[in-house]
ChimeraX commands (.cxc) that place a marker at each C-alpha (Angstrom):
marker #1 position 325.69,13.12,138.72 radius 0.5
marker #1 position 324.64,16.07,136.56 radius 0.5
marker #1 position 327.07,18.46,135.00 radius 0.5
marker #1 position 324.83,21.51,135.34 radius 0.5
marker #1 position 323.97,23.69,138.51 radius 0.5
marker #1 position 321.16,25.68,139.01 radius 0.5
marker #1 position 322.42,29.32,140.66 radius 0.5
marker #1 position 320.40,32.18,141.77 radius 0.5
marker #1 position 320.24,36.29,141.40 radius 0.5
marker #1 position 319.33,38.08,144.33 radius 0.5
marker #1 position 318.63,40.75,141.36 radius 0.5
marker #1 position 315.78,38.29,139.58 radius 0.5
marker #1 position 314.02,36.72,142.55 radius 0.5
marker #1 position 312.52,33.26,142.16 radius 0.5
marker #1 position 314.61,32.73,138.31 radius 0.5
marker #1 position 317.38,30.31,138.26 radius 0.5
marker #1 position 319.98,29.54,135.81 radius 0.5
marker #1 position 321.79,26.46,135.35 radius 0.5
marker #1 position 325.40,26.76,134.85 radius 0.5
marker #1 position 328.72,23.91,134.52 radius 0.5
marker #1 position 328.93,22.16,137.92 radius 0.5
marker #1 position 332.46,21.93,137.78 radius 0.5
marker #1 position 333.63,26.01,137.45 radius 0.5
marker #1 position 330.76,26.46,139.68 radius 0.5
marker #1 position 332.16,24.37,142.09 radius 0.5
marker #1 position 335.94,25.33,141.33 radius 0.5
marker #1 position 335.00,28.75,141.49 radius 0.5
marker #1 position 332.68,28.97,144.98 radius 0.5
marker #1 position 335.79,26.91,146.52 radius 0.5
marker #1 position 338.46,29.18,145.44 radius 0.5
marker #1 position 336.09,32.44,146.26 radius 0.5
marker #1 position 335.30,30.90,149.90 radius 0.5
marker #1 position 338.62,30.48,150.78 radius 0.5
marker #1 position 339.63,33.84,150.21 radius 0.5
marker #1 position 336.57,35.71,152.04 radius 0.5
marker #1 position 337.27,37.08,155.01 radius 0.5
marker #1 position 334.46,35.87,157.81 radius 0.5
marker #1 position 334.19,39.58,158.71 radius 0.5
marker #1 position 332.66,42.53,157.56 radius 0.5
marker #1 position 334.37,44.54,155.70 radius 0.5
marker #1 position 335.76,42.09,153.90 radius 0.5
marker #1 position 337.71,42.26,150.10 radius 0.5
marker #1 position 336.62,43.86,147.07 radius 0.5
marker #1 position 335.82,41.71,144.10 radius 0.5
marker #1 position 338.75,42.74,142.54 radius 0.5
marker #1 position 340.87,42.23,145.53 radius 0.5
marker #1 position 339.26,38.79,145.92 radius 0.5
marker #1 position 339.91,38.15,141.72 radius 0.5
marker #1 position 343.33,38.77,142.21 radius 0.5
marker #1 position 343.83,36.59,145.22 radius 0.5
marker #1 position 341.83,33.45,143.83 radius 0.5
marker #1 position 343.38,33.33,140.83 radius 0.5
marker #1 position 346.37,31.01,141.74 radius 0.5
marker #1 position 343.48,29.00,143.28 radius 0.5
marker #1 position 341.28,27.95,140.18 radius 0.5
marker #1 position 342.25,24.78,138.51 radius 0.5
marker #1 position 344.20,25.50,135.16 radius 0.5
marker #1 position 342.26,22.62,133.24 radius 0.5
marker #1 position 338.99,24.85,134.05 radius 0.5
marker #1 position 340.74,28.34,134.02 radius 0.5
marker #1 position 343.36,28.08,131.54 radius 0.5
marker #1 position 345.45,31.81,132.64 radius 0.5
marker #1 position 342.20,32.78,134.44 radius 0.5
marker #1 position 340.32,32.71,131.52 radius 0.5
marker #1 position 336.62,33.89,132.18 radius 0.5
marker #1 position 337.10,33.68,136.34 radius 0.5
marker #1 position 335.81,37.46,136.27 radius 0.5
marker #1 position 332.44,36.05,134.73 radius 0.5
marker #1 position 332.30,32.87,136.97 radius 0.5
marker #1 position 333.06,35.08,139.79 radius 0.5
marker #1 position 330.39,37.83,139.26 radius 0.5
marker #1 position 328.40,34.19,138.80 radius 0.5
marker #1 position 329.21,32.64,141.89 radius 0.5
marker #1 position 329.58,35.86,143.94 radius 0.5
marker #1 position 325.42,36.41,142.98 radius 0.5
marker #1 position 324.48,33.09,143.73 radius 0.5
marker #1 position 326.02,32.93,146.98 radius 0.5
marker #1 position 324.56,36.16,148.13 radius 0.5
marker #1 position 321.30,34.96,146.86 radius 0.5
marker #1 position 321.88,31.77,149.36 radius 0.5
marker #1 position 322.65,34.36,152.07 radius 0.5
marker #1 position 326.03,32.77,152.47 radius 0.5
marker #1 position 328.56,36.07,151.69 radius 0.5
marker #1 position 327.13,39.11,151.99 radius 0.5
marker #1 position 327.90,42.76,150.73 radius 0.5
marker #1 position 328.99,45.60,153.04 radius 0.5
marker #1 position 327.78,48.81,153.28 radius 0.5
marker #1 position 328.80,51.62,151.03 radius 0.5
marker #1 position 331.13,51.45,147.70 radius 0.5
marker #1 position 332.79,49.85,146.35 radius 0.5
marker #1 position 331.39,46.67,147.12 radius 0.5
marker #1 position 332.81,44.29,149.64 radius 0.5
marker #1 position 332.24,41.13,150.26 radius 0.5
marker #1 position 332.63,38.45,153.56 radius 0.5
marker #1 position 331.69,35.44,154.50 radius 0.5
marker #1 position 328.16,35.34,156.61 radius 0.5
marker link #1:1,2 radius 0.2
marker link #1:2,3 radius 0.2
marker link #1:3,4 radius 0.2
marker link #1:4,5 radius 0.2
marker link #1:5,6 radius 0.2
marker link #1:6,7 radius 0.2
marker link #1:7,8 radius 0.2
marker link #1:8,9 radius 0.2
marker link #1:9,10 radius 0.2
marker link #1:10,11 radius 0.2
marker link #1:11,12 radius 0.2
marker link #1:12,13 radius 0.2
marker link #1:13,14 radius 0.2
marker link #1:14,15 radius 0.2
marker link #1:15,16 radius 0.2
marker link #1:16,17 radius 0.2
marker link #1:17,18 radius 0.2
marker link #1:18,19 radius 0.2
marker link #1:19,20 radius 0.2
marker link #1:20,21 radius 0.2
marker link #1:21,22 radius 0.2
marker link #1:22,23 radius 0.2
marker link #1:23,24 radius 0.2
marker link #1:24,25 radius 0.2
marker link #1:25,26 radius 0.2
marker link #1:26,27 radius 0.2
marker link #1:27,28 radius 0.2
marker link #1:28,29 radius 0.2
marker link #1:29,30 radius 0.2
marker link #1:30,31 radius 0.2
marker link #1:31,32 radius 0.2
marker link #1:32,33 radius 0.2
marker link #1:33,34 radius 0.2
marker link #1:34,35 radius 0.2
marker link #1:35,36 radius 0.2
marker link #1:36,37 radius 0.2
marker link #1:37,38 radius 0.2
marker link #1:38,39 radius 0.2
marker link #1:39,40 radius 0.2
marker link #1:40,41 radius 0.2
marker link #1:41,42 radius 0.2
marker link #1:42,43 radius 0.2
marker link #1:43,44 radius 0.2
marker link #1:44,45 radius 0.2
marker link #1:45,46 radius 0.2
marker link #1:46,47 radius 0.2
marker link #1:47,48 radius 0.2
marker link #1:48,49 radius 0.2
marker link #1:49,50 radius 0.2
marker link #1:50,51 radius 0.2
marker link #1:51,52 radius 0.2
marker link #1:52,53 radius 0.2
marker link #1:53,54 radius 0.2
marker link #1:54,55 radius 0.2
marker link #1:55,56 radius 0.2
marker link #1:56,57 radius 0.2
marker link #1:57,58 radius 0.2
marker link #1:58,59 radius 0.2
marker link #1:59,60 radius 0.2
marker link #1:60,61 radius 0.2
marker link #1:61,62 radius 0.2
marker link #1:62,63 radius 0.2
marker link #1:63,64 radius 0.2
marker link #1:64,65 radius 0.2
marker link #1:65,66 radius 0.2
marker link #1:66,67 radius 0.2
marker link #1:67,68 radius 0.2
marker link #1:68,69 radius 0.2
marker link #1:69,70 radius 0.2
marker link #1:70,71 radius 0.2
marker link #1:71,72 radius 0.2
marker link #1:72,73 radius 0.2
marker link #1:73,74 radius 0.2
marker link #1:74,75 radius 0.2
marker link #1:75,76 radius 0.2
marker link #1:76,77 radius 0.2
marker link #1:77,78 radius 0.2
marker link #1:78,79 radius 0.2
marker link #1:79,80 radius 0.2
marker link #1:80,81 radius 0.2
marker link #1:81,82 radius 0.2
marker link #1:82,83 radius 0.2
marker link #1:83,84 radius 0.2
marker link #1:84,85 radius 0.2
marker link #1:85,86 radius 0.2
marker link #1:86,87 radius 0.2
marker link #1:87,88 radius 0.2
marker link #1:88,89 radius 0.2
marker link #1:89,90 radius 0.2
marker link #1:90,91 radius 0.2
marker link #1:91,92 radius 0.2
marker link #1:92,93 radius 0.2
marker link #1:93,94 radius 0.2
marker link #1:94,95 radius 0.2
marker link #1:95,96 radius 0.2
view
């Protein structure tokens, strides 16, 4: 099983990045669970602060770099076309 996963920018069509499997996968858990399925959904900082208590400590030690995994994850998964953004600002995000 690899350690690495590739992850996408809606930003940078067609480029990939590969990334540690395991925050990815800690991360797009936590971030999943608190989306709403409805537009408008939570901000990213609303959605930070409730995934938090969420991430695995060995990963995250006191949330350390979740705002950079999220931003991460958050990309990827719109990318994927599996959360999208609302209209208007700030930005908002829900489960598709």
């Amino acid at each position: 099983m690899s350690d690495k996963v590739e992850v996408e920018n809606p930003n940078s069509p067609g480029r990939t990045t590969r990334v540690d499997a395991a925050k990815y996968g800690a991360m797009k858990t936590a971030l999943l669970a608190v989306l709403p399925a409805a537009a408008p959904g939570l901000t990213v900082a609303a959605a930070k602060a409730a995934l938090l208590a969420l991430l695995p400590q060995d990963l995250f030690p006191g949330g350390d770099k979740a705002g950079w995994w999220l931003k991460c994850v958050q990309l990827d998964l719109e990318a994927k076309g599996v959360i999208a953004r609302a209209a208007g600002a700030p930005v908002r995000l829900h489960r598709v």
